[in-house]
Every structure is written in structure tokens, then in C-alpha cells.
C-alpha positions as CSV (number, residue, x, y, z in Angstrom):
1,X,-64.2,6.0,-63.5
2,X,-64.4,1.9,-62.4
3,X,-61.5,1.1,-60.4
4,X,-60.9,-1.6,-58.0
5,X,-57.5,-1.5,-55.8
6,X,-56.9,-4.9,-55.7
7,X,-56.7,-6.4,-51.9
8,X,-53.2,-7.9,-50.8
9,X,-52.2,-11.4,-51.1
10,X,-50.1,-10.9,-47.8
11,X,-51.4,-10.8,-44.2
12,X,-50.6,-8.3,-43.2
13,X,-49.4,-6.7,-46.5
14,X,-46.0,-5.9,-47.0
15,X,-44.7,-2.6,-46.3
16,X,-42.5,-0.5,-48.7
17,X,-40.5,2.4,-48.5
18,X,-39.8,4.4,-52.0
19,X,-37.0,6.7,-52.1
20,X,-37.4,9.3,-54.6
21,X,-40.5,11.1,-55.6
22,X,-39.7,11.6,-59.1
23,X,-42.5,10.4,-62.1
24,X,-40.7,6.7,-61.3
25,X,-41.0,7.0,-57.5
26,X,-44.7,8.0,-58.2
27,X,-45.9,5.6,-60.7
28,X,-43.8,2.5,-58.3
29,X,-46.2,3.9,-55.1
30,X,-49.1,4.1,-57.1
31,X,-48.6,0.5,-58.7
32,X,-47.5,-1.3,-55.4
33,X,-50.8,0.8,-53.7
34,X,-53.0,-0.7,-57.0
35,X,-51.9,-4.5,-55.7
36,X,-52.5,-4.3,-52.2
37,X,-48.8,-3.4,-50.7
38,X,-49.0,-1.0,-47.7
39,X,-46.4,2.3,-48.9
40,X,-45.5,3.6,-45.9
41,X,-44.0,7.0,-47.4
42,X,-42.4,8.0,-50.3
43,X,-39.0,10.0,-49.5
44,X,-37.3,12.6,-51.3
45,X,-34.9,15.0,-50.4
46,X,-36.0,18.4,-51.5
47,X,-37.9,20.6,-49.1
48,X,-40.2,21.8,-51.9
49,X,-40.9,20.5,-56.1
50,X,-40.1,22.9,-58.7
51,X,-41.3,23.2,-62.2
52,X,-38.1,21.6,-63.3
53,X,-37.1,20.2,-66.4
54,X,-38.6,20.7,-70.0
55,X,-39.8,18.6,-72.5
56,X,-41.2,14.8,-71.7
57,X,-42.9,12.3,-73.4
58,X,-45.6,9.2,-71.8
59,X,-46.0,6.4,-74.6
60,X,-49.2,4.2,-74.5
61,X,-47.0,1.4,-72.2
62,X,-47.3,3.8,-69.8
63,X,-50.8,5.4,-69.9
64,X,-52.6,1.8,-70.3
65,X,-50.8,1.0,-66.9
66,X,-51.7,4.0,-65.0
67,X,-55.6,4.0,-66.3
68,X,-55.7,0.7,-64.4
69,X,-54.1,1.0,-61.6
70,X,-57.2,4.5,-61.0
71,X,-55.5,7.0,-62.7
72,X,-57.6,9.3,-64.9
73,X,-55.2,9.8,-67.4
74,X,-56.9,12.2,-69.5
75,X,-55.4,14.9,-66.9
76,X,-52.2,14.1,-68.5
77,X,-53.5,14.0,-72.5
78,X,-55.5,17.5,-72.0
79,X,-51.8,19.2,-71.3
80,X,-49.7,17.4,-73.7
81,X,-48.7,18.5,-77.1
82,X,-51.7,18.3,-79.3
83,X,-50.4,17.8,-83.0
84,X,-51.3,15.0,-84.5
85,X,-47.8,14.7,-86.5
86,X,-44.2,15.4,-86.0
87,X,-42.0,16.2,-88.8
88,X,-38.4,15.2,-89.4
89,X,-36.4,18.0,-91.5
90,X,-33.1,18.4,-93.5
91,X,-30.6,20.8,-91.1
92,X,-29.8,23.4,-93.4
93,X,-33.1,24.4,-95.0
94,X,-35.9,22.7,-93.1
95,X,-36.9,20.1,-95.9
96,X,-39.4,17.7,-94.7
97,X,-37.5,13.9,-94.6
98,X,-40.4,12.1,-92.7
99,X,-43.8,12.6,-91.1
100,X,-45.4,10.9,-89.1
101,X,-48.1,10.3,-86.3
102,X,-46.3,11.9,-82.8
103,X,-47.8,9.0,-80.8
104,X,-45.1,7.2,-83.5
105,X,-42.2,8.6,-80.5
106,X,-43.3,9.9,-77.5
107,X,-47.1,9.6,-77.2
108,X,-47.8,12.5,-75.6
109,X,-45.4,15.3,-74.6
110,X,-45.5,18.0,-72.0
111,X,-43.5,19.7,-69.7
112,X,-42.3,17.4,-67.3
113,X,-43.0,19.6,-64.0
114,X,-46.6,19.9,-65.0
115,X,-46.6,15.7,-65.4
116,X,-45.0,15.6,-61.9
117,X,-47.6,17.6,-60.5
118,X,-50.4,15.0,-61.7
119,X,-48.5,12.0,-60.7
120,X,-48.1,13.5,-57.3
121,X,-51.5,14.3,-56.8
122,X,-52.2,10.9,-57.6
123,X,-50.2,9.7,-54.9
124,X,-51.3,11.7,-52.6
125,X,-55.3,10.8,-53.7
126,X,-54.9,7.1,-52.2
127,X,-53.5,9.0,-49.2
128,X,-49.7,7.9,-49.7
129,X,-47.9,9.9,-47.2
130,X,-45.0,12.1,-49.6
131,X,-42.3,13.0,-46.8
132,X,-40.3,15.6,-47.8
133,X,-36.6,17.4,-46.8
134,X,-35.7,13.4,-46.1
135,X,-31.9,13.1,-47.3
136,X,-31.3,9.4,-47.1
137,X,-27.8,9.0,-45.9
138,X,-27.1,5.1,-45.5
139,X,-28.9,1.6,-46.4
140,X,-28.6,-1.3,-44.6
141,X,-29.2,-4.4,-46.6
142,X,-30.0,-6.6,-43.3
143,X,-32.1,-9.8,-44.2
144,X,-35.1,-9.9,-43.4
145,X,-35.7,-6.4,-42.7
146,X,-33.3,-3.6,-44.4
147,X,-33.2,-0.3,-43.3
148,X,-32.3,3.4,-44.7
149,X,-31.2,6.1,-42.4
150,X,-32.6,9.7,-43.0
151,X,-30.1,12.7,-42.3
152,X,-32.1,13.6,-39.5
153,X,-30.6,10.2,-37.7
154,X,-34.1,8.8,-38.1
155,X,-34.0,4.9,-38.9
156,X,-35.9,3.5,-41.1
157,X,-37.4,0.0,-41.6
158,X,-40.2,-1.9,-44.3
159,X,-40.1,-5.1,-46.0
160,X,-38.8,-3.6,-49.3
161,X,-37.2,-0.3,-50.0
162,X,-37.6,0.7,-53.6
163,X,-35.2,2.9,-54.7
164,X,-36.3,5.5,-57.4
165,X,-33.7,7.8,-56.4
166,X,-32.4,8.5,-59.8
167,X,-29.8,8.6,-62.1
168,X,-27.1,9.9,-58.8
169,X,-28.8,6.9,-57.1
170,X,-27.2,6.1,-53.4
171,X,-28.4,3.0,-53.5
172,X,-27.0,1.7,-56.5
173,X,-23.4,2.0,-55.2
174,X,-25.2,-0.5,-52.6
175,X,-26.6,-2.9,-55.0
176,X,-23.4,-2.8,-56.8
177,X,-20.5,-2.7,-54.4
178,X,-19.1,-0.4,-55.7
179,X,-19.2,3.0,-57.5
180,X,-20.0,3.3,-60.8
181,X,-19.2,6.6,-62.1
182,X,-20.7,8.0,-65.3
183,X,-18.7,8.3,-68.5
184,X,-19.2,10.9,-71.4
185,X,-21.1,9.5,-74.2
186,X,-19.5,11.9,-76.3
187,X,-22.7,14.2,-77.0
188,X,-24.2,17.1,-75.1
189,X,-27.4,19.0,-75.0
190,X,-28.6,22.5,-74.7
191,X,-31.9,23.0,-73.8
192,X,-34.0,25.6,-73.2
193,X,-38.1,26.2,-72.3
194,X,-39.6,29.6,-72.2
195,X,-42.6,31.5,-72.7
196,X,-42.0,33.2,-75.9
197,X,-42.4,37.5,-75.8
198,X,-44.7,39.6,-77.5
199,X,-42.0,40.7,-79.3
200,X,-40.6,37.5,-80.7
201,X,-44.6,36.5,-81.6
202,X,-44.4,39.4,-84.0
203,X,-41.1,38.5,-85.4
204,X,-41.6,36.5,-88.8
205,X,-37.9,35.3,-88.9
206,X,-38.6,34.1,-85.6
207,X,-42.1,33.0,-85.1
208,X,-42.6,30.0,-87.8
209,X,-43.4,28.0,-84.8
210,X,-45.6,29.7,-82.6
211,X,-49.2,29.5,-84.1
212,X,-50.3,26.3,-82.2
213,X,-48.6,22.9,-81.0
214,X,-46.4,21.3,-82.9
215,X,-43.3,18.8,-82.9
216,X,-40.2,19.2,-85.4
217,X,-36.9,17.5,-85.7
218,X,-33.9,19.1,-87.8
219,X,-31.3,16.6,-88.5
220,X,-27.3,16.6,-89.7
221,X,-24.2,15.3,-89.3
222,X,-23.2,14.4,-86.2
223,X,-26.3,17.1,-84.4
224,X,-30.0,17.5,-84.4
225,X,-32.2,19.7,-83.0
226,X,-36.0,19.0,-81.3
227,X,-38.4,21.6,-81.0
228,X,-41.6,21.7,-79.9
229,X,-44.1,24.4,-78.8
230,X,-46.9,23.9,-76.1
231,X,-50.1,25.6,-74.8
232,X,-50.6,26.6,-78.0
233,X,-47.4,29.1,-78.8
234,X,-47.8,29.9,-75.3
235,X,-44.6,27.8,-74.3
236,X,-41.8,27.1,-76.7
237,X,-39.0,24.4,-76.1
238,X,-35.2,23.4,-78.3
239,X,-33.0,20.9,-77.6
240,X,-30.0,20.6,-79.5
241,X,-27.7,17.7,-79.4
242,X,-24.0,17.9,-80.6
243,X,-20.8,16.3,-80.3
244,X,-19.0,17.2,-77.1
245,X,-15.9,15.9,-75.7
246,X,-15.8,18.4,-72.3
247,X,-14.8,16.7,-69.4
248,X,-17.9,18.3,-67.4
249,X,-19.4,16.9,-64.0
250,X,-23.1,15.1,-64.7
251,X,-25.5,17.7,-64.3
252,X,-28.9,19.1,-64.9
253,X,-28.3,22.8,-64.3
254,X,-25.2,24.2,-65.3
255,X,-25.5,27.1,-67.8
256,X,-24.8,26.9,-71.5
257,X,-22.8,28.8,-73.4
258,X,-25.4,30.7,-75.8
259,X,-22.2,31.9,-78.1
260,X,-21.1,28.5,-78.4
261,X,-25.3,27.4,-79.4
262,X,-25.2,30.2,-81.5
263,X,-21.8,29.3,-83.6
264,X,-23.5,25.5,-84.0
265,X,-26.6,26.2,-85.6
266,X,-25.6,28.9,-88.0
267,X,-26.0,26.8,-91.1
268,X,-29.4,25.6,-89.5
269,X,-32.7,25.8,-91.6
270,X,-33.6,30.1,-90.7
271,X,-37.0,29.2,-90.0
272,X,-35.7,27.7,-86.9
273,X,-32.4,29.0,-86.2
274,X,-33.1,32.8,-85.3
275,X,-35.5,31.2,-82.5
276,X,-32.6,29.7,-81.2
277,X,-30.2,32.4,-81.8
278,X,-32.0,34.7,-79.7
279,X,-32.9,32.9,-77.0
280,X,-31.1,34.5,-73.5
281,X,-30.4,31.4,-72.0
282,X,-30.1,27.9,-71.5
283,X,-28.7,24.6,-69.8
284,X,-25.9,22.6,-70.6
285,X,-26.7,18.7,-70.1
286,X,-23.9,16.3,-70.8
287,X,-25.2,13.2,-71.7
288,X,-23.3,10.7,-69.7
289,X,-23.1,6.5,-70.0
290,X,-23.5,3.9,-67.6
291,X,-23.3,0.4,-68.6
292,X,-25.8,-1.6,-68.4
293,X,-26.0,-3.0,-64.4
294,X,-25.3,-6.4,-63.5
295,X,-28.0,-6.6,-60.6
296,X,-30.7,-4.5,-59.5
297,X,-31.3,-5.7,-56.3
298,X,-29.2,-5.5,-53.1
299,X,-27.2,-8.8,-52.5
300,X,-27.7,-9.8,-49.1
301,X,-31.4,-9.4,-48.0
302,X,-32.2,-8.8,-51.5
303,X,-35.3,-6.2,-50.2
304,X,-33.4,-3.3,-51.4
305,X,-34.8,-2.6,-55.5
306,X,-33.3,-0.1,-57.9
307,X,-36.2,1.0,-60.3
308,X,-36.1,4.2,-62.9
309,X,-33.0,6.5,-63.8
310,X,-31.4,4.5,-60.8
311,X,-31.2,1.3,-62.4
312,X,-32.1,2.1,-66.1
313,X,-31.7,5.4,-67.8
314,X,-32.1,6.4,-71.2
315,X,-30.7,8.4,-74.0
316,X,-33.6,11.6,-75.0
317,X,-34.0,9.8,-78.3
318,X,-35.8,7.5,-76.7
319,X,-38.5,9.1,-75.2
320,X,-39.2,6.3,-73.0
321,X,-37.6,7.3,-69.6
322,X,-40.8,7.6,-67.7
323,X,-43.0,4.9,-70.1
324,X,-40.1,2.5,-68.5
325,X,-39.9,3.5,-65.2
326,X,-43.8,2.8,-65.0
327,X,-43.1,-0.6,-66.8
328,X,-40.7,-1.5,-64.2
329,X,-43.7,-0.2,-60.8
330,X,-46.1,-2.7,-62.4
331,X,-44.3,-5.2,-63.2
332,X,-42.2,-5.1,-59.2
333,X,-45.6,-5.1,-57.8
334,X,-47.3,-8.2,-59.6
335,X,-44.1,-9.9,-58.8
336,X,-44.3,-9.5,-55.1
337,X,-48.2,-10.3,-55.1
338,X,-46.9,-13.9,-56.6
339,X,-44.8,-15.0,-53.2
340,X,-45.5,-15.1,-50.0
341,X,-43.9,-12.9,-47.3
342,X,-40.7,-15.3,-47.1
343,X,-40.1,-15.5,-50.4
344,X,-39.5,-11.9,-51.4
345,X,-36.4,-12.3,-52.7
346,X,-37.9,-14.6,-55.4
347,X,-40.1,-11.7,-56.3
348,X,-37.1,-8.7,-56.3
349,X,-35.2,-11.0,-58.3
350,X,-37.5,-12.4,-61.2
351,X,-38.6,-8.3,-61.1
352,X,-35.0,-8.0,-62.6
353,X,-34.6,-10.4,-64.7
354,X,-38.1,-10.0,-66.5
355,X,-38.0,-6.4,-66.7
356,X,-33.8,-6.3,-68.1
357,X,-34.4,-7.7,-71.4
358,X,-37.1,-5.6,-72.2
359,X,-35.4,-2.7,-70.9
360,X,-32.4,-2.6,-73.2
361,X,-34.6,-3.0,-76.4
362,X,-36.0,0.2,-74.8
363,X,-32.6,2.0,-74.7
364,X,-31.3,0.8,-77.6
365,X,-34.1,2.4,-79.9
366,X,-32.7,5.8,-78.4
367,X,-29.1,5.1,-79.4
368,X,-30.0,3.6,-82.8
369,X,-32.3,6.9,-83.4
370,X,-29.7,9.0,-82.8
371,X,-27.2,7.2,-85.1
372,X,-29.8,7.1,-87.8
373,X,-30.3,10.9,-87.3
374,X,-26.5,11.5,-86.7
375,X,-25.1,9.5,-90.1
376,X,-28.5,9.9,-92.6
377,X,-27.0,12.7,-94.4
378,X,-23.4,12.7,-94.2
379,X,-21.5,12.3,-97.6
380,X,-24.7,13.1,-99.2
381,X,-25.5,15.3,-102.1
382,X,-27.9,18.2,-101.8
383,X,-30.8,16.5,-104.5
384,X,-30.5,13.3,-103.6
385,X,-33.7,11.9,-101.7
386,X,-33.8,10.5,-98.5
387,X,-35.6,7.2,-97.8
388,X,-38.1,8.5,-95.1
389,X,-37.8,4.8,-93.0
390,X,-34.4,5.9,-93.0
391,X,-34.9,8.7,-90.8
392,X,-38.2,7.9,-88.9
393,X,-39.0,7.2,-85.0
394,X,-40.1,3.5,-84.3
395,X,-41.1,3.4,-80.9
396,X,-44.5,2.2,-81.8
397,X,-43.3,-1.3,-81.2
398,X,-42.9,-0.8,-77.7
399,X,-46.4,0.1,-77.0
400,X,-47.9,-3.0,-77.4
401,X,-46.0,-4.6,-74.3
402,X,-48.1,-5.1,-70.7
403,X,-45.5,-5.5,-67.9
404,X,-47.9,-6.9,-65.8
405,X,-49.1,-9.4,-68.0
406,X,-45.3,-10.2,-69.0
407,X,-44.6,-10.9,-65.0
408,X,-47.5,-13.1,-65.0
409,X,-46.8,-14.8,-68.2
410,X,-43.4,-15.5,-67.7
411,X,-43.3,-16.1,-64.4
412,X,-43.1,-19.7,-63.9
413,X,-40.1,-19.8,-65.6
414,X,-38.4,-17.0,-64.1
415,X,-39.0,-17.8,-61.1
416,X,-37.9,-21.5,-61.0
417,X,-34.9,-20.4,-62.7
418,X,-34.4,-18.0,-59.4
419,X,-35.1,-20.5,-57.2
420,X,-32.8,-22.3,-58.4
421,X,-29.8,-20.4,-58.5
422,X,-30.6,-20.0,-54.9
423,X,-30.3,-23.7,-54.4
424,X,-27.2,-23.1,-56.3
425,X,-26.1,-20.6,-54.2
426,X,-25.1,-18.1,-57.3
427,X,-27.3,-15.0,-58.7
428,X,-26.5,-14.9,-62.0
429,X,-25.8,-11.6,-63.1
430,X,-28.0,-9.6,-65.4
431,X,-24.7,-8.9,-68.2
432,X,-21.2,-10.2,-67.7
């Protein structure tokens, strides 16, 4: 593969800390290493990585970025989900409402532990150090030179911290000034991934989906389920999505209630349902709200930079969690290759305001999807046909957009519009 790193603009270059090794704290390193910035270490608290998680989808947006920034993304295609389509079907019998191509939603999906694992061996490929059992207890936002302070006592310093740190972000209470805790958004899922048994292969009431990869959404009122089977049958995956009202902490990992799973999909198409029905166990994810930050980046130095779940999560509809988080690496690292060392704060703050926009078109799609999915078929009689652009995925919009070439398009005017509410000595805020 041709690749170039591209040699700083700075002299010497600037040094960044990323806090979070997640699939945004990855692709930021390897975008910021792709321009010339120095990553002195990526942080992350756990002592060891896990093949958490389940299903997770790359768009093109994302793959075009890391191809040129080294990456030999074929590493990621070769153990994604290989159907060409994805089918969206009626709840209660399975009637096909829409196909079309699955790069149409989620370009490529795989488990998202086995992405992980390639994006940190990409890191660790240009020889960015990944530190890991580093809690980070504290920020310090002083200008020019912020700090973080790991649990161990040890302090800390670079020319930018990059916070990737998730959805629970530290930093963002930080940035913000205050805590901003998570409200329900009125929906749950259950989820669960396993490698189907030899028994339930030979089960034809519960093996319609196990003879190679495929992708399938049932929809109804006010649910839908996604399913999608991997390694061809080898690994099988259902999320269903629900109305939920329970005043549950945010969390990845508490277990769900199989009876209750059970009692919501037993008017579900069969074909799918006894899958389902039978499997032991899953997770109980409340889907939880923030709004939509005002700021992204810390207010006094303004060298501290929320990036990812931390800043800008999405709903699952959208399948663009981790296309956006790589968005957001490229398009933070062309913006501090356009200043020099004592302007940073132009950079972190045109990175925001470039990359906001754009973001909540992103999140939007997923809340719109799951109306359209939620409301296409109530107070609707059994024959009457669906308009399939009713029902259909239209992330394909999205992939057409180059971060980097955004920053560099637009920056002139973002950033005399920063530099001038410097002047002005007021940041406007990203949303009232």
C-alpha cells in the first residue's frame, strides 16, 4: 500500500494526549499521527480490552478516511457482514417492506470488539504508545498547557488533550461547567450476540437465519427488531427496541429480563421470533438523551477537545457512531495543521463549529429512522401496501462528505469568524 504520513507544520510538533481508547480514541491518534502531531499516549482506564459490545456498522465516510491516513481497510471489510442487501419486514409475518443495498445503512457491519482489535493494532503499528489501567481523575484547563491527572497521582501535560472518553465523559462536565446528566429517551434495547448451538442449527422454527450472512429489520408500532448473523451462521445477533419508561441508571451491562423479551415479540413474524424466544440471555441498554452541547472545547485554554460519544452520540438507527467519530479525528487534525502553535485555540474552535452542523444531520437520520419505523404501520390495514421509501434507510447521503476536505474548504470562514469572536471576547455557543 502507498502511504505518506504527512510531516508537521509545527516545530516541534504539537503534542497530544487522547483519553479513551475506544474506535473514536483510535481513529483521533491515528488521524493526528497521519498530519504530523506527536501522540504522546492514548489513555484508557481498563487494565485489559474485552470483546465487548455486538453489532457495529463503518459507512464509506469512515473507510475513505482511514485508507488515507495508512490503514489497510480491507482487514475490516474481510470480517464484516457480507450480504449484499438488507431487508426491511412487516412485524407480525415477516413480509418484505423494502430492500435494499446494506452499504444503503451501515456499510459494513461486524462485531464491534473484533473492529476494536484492528483499529488498535493500527495504533500500535505507527508505534503510538496505548497506556493502559490509567484512570484519569482531574483536568486542568490551564492556558497554554492543560493537564490531566492519572489516579496513580501522575500529572500529565501536552499541547492538546483530546478527549474520547465516551458517552460517561469526565471531561465533558469540564467543557461544560457543569453536569449534564442523561435523560430517558423513552426507548430501550435488548440485545444479545452468541454463537448459535448445534442444536438450534438443526431447529427449523429457529434456524431461518443461519445459512450465511445476512441483515433483516422487523418493524411495528412503537418496536423493531435488527438481526443480523455473521461468520457465516457462525455468530447470530437481535436487537430489539421498545418503548420503555424505567427509571434505570445508563448502562451497557445490566441484564435483561428474557420473560419480559419474550412477552414483547410474541406476535412477531415466527420465522424470527422462536430465535429470540429461546435465547438464555441478554443486556438491557436504556437508550438515554443528551442535548445537543453547547461547546466542545474547554473554555479557558481551550486545548482540552471532546471528540466521539463524549461530545456527540447517536441513536443505533443511525449507524453512524464510529463513521462520526472518525469524521470528527480528521477533521481536528487538518484543523490544527492550519495554525501555528499559538493559535491552537483557533484550530479547537473552528474543529467545533465545522464539525456541529454536520454532526446533527448525522443524528437526526437515526431519530427520523426510528420514527419512520415506529409510526409506518400503525392504524394500518393488514392488505394495504406500504410505500417502500416510506420505510427505507437513507444514510447513503452521508457518505459522500470528506471532513478533511470540509475543514479545508471552509476554513477561511470559520476561522475569521473565530477570530473574531475572540476580538469580541465572546464564543458563541454551538445551540442556545
Amino acid at each position: 500500500m502507498d502511504y505518506s504520513r504527512l510531516k508537521s507544520p509545527h516545530n516541534p510538533p504539537l503534542r497530544i494526549i487522547i483519553v479513551g481508547a475506544g474506535l473514536g480514541g483510535c481513529a483521533a491518534a491515528i488521524a493526528l499521527h497521519h498530519h504530523g502531531h506527536e501522540v504522546v499516549a492514548v489513555l484508557d482506564k481498563v487494565r485489559s480490552f474485552q470483546r465487548l459490545g455486538d453489532s457495529l456498522g463503518l459507512g464509506e465516510n469512515a473507510f475513505k478516511l482511514l485508507a488515507r491516513w495508512g490503514c489497510n481497510v480491507k482487514e475490516i471489510q474481510e470480517i464484516g457482514n457480507q450480504a449484499p442487501t438488507m431487508k426491511i419486514r412487516r412485524w407480525r409475518d415477516g413480509k418484505v417492506l423494502a430492500e435494499q443495498p446494506l452499504m444503503d445503512m451501515a456499510g459494513y457491519i461486524g462485531h464491534r470488539g473484533d473492529y476494536h482489535d484492528i483499529f488498535l493494532k493500527w495504533v500500535r503499528e505507527r508505534n503510538i504508545l496505548i497506556r493502559m489501567g490509567c484512570e484519569v481523575t482531574s483536568f486542568d484547563d490551564s492556558d497554554p498547557t492543560p493537564s490531566l491527572t492519572l489516579a496513580s497521582g501522575e500529572v500529565m501535560t501536552a499541547d492538546v488533550i483530546v478527549a474520547a472518553d465516551g458517552i460517561k465523559s469526565l471531561a465533558r462536565h469540564l467543557v461544560l461547567g457543569a453536569r449534564d446528566d442523561p435523560v430517558s429517551s423513552g426507548y430501550a434495547c435488548f440485545r444479545a450476540y452468541f454463537e448459535p448451538s448445534e442444536e438450534m442449527k438443526a431447529d427449523p422454527s429457529r434456524n431461518a437465519f443461519l445459512g450465511g450472512d445476512n441483515v433483516n429489520f422487523w418493524i411495528g408500532p412503537d418496536v423493531h427488531v435488527v438481526q443480523n448473523t455473521l461468520r457465516g451462521g457462525r455468530e447470530f445477533n437481535w436487537i430489539l427496541t421498545h418503548k420503555d419508561d424505567g427509571d434505570v441508571p445508563e448502562s451497557w451491562f445490566q441484564p435483561g429480563d428474557m420473560d419480559e423479551v419474550r412477552r414483547l415479540v410474541a406476535d412477531l413474524d415466527p420465522n424470527i421470533r422462536e430465535a429470540i424466544k429461546s435465547t438464555e440471555k441478554c443486556l438491557d441498554w436504556k437508550i438515554c438523551y443528551r442535548k445537543p452541547l453547547p461547546t466542545w472545547v474547554s473554555p479557558q485554554s481551550h486545548r482540552i477537545v471532546l471528540l466521539g460519544d463524549s461530545c456527540h452520540a447517536h441513536l443505533p438507527t443511525s449507524a453512524q457512531g464510529a463513521s462520526q467519530a472518525t469524521e470528527s479525528a480528521g477533521a481536528l487534525a487538518v484543523c490544527l495543521s492550519l495554525v501555528g502553535r499559538e493559535e491552537v485555540k483557533i484550530a479547537t474552535r473552528a474543529y467545533e463549529k465545522l464539525r456541529f452542523p454536520r454532526i446533527r444531520v448525522s443524528q437526526r437520520h437515526g431519530e427520523d429512522l426510528r420514527d419512520r419505523w415506529h409510526n409506518a404501520l400503525k392504524n394500518v390495514e393488514e392488505d394495504v401496501e406500504i410505500d417502500p421509501e416510506v420505510v427505507k434507510i437513507k444514510n447513503r447521503p452521508l457518505y459522500a462528505f470528506d471532513s478533511e476536505q470540509d475543514a479545508r474548504d471552509r476554513w477561511d470562514e470559520v476561522s475569521s469568524r473565530v477570530r473574531a469572536e475572540f476580538a469580541e471576547g465572546k464564543i458563541e455557543p454551538l445551540r442556545d
